[in-house]
KEKE-3310 file (N, C-alpha, C; in steps of 0.2 Angstrom, whole numbers, plus 5000, padded with zeros to 4 digits):
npx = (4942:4948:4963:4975:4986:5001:5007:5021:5028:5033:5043:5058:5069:5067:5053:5046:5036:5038:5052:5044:5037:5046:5049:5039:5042:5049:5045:5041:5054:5059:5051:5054:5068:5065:5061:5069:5078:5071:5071:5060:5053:5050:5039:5041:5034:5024:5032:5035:5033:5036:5028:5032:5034:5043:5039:5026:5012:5006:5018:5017:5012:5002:4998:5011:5012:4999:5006:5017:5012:5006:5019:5024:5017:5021:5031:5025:5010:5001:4999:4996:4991:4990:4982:4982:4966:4960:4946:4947:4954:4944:4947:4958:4958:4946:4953:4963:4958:4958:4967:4969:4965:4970:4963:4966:4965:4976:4993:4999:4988:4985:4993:4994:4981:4985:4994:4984:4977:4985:4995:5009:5018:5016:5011:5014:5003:5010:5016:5030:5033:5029:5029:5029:5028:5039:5046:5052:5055:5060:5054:5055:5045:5048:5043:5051:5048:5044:5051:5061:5054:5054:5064:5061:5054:5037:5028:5032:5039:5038:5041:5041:5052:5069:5081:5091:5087:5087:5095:5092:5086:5080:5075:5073:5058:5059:5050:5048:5057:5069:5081:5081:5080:5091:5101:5094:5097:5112:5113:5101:5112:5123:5119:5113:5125:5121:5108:5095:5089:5075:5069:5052:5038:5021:5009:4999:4982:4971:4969:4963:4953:4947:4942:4951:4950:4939:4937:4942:4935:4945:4945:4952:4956:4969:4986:4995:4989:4996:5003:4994:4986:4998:4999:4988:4990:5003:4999:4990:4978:4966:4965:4952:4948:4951:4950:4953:4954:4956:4966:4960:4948:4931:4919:4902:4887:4882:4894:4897:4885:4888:4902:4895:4888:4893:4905:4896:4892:4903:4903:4911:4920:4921:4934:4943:4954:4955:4958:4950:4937:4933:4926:4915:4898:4890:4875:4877:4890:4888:4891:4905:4922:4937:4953:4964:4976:4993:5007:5025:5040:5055:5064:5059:5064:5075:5071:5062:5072:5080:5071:5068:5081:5083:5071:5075:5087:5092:5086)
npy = (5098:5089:5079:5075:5065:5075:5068:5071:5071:5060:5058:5054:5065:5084:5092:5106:5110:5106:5114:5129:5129:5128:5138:5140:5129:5136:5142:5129:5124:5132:5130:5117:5120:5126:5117:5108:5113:5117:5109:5095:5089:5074:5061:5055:5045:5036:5024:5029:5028:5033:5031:5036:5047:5055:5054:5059:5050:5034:5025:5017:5018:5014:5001:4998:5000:4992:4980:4981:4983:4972:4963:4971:4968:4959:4963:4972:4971:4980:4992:5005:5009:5027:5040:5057:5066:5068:5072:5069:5056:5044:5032:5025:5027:5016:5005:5006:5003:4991:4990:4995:5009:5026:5043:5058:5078:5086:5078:5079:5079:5066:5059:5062:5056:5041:5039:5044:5033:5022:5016:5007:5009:5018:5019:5028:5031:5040:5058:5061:5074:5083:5099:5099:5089:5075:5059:5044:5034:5032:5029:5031:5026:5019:5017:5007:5008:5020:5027:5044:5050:5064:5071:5080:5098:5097:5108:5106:5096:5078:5077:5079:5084:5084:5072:5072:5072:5062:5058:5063:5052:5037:5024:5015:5009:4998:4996:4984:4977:4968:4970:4982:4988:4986:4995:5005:5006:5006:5024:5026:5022:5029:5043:5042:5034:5027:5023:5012:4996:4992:4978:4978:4967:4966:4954:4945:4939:4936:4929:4917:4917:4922:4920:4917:4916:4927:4942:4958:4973:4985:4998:5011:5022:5028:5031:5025:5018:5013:5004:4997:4990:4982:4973:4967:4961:4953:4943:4938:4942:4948:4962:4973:4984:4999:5011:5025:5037:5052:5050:5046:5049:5049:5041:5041:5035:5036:5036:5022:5014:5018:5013:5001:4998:5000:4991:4981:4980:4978:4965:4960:4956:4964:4973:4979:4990:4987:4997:5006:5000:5000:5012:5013:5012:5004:4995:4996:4987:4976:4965:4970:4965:4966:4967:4958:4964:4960:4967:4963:4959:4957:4954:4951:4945:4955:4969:4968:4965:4978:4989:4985:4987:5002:5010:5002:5005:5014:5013)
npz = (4925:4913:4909:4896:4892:4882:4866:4864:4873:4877:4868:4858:4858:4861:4854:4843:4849:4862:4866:4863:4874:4885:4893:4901:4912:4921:4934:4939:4941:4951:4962:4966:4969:4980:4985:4990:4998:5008:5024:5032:5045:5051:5059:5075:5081:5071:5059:5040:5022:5007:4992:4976:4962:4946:4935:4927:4932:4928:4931:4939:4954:4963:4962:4965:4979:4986:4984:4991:5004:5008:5008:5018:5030:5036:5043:5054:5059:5060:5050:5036:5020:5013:5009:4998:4998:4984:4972:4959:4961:4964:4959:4965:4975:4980:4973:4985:4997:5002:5009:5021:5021:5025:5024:5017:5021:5021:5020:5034:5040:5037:5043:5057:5060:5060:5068:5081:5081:5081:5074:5065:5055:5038:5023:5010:4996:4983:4985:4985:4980:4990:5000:5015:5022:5028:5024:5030:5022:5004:4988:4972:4957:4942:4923:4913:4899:4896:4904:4904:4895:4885:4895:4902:4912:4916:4907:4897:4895:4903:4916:4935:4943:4940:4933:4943:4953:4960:4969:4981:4985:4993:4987:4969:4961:4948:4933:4920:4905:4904:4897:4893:4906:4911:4906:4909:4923:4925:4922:4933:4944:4941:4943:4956:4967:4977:4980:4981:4969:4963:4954:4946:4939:4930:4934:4926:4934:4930:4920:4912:4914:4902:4883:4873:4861:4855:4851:4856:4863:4868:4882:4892:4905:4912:4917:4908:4896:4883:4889:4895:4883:4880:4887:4888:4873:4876:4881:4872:4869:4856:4850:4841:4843:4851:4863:4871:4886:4894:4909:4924:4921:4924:4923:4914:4913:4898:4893:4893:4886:4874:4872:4875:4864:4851:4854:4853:4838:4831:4836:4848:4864:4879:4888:4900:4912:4929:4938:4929:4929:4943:4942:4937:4937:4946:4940:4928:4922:4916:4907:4904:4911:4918:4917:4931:4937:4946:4956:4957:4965:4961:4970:4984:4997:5000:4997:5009:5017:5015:5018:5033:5037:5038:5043:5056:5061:5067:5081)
capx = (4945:4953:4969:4975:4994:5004:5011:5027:5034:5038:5047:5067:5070:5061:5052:5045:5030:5041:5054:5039:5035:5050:5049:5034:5044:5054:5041:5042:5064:5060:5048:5059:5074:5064:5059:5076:5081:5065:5068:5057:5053:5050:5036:5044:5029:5025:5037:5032:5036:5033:5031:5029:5036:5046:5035:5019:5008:5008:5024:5014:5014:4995:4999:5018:5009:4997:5011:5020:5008:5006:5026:5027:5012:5025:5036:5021:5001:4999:5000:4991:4991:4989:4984:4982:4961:4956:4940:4945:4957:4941:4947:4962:4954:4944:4959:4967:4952:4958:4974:4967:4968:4969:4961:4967:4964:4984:4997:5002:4982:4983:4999:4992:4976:4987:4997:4978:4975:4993:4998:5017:5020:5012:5014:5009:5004:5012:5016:5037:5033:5026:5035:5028:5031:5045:5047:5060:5059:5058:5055:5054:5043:5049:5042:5056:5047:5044:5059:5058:5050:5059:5069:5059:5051:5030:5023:5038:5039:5034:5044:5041:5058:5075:5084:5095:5084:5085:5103:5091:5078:5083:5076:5068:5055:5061:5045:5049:5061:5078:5088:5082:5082:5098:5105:5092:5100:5117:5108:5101:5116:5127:5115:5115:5128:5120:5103:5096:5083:5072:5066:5046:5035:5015:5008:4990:4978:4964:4968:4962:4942:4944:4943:4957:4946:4935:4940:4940:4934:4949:4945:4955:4956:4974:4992:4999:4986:4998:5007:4990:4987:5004:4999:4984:4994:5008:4992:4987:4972:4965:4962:4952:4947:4955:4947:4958:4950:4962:4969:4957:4943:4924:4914:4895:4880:4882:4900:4898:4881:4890:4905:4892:4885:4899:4907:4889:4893:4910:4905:4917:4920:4921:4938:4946:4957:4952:4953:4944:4931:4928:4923:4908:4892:4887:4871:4881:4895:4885:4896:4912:4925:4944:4958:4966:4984:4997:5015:5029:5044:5059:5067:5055:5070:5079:5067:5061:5079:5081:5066:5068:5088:5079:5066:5075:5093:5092:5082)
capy = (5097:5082:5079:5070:5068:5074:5065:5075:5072:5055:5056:5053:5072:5086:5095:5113:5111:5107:5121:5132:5129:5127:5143:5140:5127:5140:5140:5120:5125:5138:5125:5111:5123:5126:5108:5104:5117:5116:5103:5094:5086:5066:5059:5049:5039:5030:5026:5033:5027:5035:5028:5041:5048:5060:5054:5061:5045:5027:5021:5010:5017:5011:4992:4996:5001:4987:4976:4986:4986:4965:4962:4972:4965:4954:4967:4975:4972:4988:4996:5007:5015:5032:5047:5064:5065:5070:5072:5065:5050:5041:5024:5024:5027:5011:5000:5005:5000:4984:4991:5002:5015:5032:5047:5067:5083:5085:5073:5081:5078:5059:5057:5065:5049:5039:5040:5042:5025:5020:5016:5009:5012:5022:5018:5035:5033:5048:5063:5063:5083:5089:5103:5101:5082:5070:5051:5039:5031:5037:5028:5032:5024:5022:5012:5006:5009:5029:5030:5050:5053:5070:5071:5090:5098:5099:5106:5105:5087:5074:5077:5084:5084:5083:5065:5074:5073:5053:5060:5064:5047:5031:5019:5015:5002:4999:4991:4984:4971:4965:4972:4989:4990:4985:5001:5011:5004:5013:5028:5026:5023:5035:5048:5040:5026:5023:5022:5003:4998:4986:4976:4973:4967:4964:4949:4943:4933:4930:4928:4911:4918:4924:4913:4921:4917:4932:4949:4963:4980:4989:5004:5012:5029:5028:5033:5022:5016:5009:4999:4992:4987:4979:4967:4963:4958:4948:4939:4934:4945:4950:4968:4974:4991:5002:5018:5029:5042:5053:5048:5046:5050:5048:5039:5042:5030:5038:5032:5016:5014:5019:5007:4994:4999:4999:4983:4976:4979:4973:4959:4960:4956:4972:4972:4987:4989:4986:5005:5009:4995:5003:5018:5008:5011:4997:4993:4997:4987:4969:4962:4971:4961:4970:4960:4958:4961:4961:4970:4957:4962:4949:4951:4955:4946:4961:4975:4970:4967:4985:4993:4985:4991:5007:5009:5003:5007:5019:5010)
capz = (4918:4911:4905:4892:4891:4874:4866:4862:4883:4876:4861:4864:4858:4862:4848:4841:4855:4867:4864:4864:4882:4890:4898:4907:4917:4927:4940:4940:4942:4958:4967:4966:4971:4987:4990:4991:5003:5015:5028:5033:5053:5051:5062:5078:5082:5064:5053:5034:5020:5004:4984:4972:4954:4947:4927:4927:4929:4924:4933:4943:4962:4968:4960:4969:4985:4986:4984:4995:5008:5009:5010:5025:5035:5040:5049:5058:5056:5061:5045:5033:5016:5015:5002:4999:4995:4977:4970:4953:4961:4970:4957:4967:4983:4979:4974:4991:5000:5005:5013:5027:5018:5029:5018:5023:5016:5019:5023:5041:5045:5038:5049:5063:5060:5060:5076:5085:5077:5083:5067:5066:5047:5034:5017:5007:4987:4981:4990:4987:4981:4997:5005:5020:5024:5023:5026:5035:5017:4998:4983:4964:4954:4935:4919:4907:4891:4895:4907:4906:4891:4882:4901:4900:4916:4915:4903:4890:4894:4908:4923:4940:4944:4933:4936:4946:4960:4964:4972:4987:4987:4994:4981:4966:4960:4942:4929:4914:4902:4908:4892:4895:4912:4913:4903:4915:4930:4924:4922:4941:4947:4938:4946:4963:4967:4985:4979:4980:4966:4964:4947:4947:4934:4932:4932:4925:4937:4928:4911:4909:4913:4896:4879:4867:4853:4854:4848:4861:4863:4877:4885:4899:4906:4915:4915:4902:4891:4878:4891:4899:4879:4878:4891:4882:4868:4875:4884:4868:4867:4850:4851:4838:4845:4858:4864:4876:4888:4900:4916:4930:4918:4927:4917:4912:4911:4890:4890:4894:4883:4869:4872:4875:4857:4847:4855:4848:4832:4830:4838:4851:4870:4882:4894:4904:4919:4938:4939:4926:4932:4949:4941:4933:4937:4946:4937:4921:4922:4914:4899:4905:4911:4920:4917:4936:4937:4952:4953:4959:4967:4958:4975:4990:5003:4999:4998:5016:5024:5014:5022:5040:5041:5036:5048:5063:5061:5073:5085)
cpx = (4949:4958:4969:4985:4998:5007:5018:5030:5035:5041:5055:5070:5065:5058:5050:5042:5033:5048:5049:5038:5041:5052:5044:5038:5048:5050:5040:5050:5063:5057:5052:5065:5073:5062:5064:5081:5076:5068:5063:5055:5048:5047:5040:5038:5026:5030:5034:5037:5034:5035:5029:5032:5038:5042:5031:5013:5008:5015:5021:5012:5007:4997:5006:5015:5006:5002:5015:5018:5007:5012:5025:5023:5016:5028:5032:5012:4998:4998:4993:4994:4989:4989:4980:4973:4961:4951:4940:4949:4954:4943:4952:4961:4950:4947:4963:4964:4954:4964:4974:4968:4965:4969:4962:4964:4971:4988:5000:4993:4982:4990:4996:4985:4978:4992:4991:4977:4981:4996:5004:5019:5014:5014:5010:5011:5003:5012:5024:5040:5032:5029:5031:5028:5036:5044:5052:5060:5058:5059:5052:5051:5044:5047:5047:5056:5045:5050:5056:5058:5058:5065:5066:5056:5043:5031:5025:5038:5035:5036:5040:5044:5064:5078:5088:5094:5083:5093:5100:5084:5084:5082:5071:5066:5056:5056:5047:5054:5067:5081:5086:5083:5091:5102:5101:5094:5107:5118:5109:5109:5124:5126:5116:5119:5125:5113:5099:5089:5082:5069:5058:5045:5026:5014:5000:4990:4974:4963:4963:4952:4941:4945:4945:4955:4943:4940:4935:4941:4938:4947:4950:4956:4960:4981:4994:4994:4989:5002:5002:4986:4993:5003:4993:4984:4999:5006:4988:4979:4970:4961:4962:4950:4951:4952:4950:4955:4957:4963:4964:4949:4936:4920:4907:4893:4881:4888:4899:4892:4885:4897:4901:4889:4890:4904:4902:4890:4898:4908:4911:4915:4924:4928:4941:4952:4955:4952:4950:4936:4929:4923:4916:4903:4890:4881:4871:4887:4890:4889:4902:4914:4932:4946:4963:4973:4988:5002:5017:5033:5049:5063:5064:5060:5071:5078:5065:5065:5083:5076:5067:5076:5086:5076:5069:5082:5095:5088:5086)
cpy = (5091:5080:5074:5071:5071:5068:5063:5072:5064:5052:5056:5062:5076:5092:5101:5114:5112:5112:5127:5133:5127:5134:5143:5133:5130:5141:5135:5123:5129:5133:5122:5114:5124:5123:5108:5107:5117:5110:5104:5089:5080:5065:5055:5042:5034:5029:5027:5031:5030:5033:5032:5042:5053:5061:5057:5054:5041:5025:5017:5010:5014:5003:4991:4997:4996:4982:4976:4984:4975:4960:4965:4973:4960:4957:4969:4975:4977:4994:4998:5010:5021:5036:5053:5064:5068:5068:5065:5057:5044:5034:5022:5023:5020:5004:4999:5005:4994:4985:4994:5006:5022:5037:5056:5070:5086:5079:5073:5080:5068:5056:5056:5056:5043:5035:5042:5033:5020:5014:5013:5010:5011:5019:5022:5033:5038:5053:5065:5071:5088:5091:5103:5094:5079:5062:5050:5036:5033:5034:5030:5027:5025:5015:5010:5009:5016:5033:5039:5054:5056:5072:5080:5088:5100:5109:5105:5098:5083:5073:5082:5086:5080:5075:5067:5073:5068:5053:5061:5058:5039:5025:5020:5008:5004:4994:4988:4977:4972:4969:4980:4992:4991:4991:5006:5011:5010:5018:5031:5029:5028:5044:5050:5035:5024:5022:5012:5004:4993:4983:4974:4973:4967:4958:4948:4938:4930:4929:4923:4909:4920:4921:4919:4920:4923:4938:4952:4968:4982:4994:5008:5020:5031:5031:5028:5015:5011:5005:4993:4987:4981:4973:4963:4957:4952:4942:4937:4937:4949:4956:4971:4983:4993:5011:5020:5035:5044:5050:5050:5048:5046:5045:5040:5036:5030:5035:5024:5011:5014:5015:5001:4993:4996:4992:4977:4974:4977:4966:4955:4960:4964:4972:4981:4984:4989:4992:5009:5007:4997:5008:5019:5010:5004:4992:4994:4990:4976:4970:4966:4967:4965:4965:4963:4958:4963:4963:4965:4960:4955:4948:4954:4955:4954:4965:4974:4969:4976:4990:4993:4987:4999:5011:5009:5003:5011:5021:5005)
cpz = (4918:4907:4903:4891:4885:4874:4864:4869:4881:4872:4863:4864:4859:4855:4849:4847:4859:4871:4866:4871:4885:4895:4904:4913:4921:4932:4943:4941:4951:4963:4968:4969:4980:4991:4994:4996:5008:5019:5032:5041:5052:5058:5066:5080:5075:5060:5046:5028:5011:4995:4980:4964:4953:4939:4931:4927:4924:4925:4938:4951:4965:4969:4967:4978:4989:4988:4989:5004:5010:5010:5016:5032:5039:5043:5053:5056:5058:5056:5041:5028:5018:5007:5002:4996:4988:4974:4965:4954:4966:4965:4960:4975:4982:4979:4982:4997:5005:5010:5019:5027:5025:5022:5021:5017:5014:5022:5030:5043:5044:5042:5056:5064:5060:5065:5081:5083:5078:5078:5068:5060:5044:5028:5014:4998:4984:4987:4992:4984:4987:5001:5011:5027:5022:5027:5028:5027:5010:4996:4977:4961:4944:4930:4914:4903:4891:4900:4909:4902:4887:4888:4902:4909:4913:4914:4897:4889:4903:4915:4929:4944:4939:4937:4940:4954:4964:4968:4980:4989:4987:4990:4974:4963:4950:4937:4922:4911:4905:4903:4894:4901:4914:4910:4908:4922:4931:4925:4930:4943:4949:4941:4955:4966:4973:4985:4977:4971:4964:4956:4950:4940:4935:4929:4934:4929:4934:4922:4908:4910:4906:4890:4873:4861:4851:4853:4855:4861:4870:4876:4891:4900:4912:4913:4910:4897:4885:4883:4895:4891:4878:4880:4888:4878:4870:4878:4878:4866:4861:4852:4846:4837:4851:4860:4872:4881:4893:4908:4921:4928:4923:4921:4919:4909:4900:4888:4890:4888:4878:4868:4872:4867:4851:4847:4850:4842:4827:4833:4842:4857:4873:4887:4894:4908:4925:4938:4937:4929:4937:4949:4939:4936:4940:4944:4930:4920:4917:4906:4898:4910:4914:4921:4925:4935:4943:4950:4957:4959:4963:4964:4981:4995:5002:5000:5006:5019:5023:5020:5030:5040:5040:5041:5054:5064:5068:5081:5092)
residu = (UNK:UNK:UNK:UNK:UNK:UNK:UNK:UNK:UNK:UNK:UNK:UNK:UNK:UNK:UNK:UNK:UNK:UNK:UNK:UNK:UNK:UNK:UNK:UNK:UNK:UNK:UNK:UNK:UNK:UNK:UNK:UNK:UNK:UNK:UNK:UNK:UNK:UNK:UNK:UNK:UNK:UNK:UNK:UNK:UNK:UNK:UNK:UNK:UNK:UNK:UNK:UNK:UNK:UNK:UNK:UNK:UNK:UNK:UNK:UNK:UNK:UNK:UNK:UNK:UNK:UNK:UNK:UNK:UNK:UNK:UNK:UNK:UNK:UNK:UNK:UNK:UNK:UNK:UNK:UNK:UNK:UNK:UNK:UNK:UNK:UNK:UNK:UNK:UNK:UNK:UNK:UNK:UNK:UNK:UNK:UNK:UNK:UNK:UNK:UNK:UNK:UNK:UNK:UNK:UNK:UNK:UNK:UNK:UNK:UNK:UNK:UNK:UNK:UNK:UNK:UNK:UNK:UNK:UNK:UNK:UNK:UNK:UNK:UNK:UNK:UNK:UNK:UNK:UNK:UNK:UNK:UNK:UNK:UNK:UNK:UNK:UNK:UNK:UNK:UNK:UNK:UNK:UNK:UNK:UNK:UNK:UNK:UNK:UNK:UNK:UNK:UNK:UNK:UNK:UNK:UNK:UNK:UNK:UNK:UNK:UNK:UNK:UNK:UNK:UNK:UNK:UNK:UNK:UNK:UNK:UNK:UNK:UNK:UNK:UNK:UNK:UNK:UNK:UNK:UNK:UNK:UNK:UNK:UNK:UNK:UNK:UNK:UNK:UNK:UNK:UNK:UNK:UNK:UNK:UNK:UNK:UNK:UNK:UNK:UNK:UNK:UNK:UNK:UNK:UNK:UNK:UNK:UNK:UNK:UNK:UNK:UNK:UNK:UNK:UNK:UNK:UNK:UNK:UNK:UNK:UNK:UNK:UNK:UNK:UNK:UNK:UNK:UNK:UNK:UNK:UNK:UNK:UNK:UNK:UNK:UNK:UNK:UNK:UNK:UNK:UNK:UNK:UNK:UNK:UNK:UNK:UNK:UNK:UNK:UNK:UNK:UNK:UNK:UNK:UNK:UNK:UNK:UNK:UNK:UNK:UNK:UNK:UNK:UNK:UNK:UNK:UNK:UNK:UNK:UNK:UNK:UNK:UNK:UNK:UNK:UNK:UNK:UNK:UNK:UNK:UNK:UNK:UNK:UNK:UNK:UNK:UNK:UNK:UNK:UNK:UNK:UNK:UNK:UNK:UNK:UNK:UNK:UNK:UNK:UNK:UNK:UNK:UNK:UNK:UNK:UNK:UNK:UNK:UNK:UNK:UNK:UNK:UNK:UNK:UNK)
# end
């Protein structure tokens, strides 16, 4: 089944819908209650570091992982990403390809592959829910411009855990403009004063393959669809159509055919996202285009003398 996210979990208050279902999140309040009292036994043989989210999708962790995973090739070339398998997340499995991705069926089996493979550090995307593993290091992944929506637990709103819960994670990657960040920082901080956080942004590679005269047909079928719009725009991209599908959506030979169709008739060039674009058919994929973009940390110094006191403090 595929989801599509409301659009109620990020309105600044929560509404009639949202009210409606707030009882169903007392099962999300009992989980959470016994994350937080399970300890959990931290692997001595790798160090583990994990990038995850407390939104629902589209705070950026693959891109931060990536990113992630290239900074700290300097500490130890022994590394590997790491993630939990899912059928429907093979477009992120493909992105993390390049990393040495290790793939489980849980996260104590890809630990386990990774210490045979004598792995020295893990970097796991996503997986700072799981009561059955913990990391040496823990960071939150948050977008500025959806922050935390309505501030609700799933399915009233878009958390999956209450902001209170950054009291027990060591850092967050914060995405977004300077002036709002800066009022989300407070926030952070006011929650957790010991927690560090990091500003990234994303930055376009290959804009300049494409001629900003032409009008373009976007597609995407990701967590923040209006945010991978936005870059579009302030990329100077004339987007005269937009068509949205849910998050991690599989596309069909019939999808793509009827995008190519429709593009036809506007008279419009065809672009996506990189992870829509692996999803592609590769004998489909003629007169699509995925605009390439990287996450940039504004202080890596920082984040890797952060992670190596981290790591080997107690070394």
């Amino acid at each position: 089944m595929q989801f599509k996210k409301p659009l109620f979990w990020d309105y600044k208050k929560p509404n009639l819908i949202s009210n409606i279902l707030l009882p169903l999140t007392i099962p999300i309040e009992i989980n959470n209650f016994l994350l937080n009292k399970k300890i959990n036994k931290k692997s001595d043989k790798v160090k583990t570091l994990c990038i995850g989210n407390i939104y629902l999708g589209g705070t950026g962790k693959t891109p931060t992982t990536i990113s992630l995973y290239n900074i700290l090739k300097k500490l130890n070339k022994n590394i590997s990403t790491a993630k939990k398998f899912y059928e429907k997340q093979k477009d992120e499995h493909n992105l993390l390809k390049k990393t040495n991705l290790i793939l489980g069926k849980t996260r104590e089996e890809i630990i386990n592959k990774a210490i045979n493979l004598k792995k020295k550090i893990l970097i796991f995307d996503d997986g700072l829910q799981d009561k059955h593993v913990d990391y040496d290091l823990k960071f939150v992944c948050f977008d500025s411009s959806k922050w935390i929506g309505n501030g609700r637990l799933i399915p009233s709103g878009p958390l999956r855990e209450k902001l209170n819960s950054l009291k027990k994670y060591d850092g967050v990657f914060l995405k977004g403009k300077e002036k709002k960040s800066k009022q989300l920082i407070k926030l952070i901080k006011k929650t957790n004063p010991k927690i560090e956080i990091f500003k990234t942004k994303f930055e376009v590679v290959n804009s300049k393959k494409f001629d900003k005269k032409d009008n373009f047909l976007v597609f995407s079928g990701i967590g923040s669809a209006d945010g991978f719009k936005k870059i579009l725009i302030e990329n100077k991209f004339k987007i005269i159509k937009e068509i949205i599908y849910p998050d991690h959506y599989q596309y069909k030979d019939k999808d793509i055919e009827k995008i190519k169709n429709l593009a036809k008739k506007m008279d419009a060039k065809i672009i996506t996202s990189e992870k829509d674009y692996v999803k592609i058919n590769k004998f489909n994929n003629n007169n699509i285009k995925f605009l390439k973009i990287n996450l940039k940390f504004e202080n890596k110094n920082k984040l890797l003398n952060f992670i190596k006191s981290k790591f080997y403090e107690t070394n």
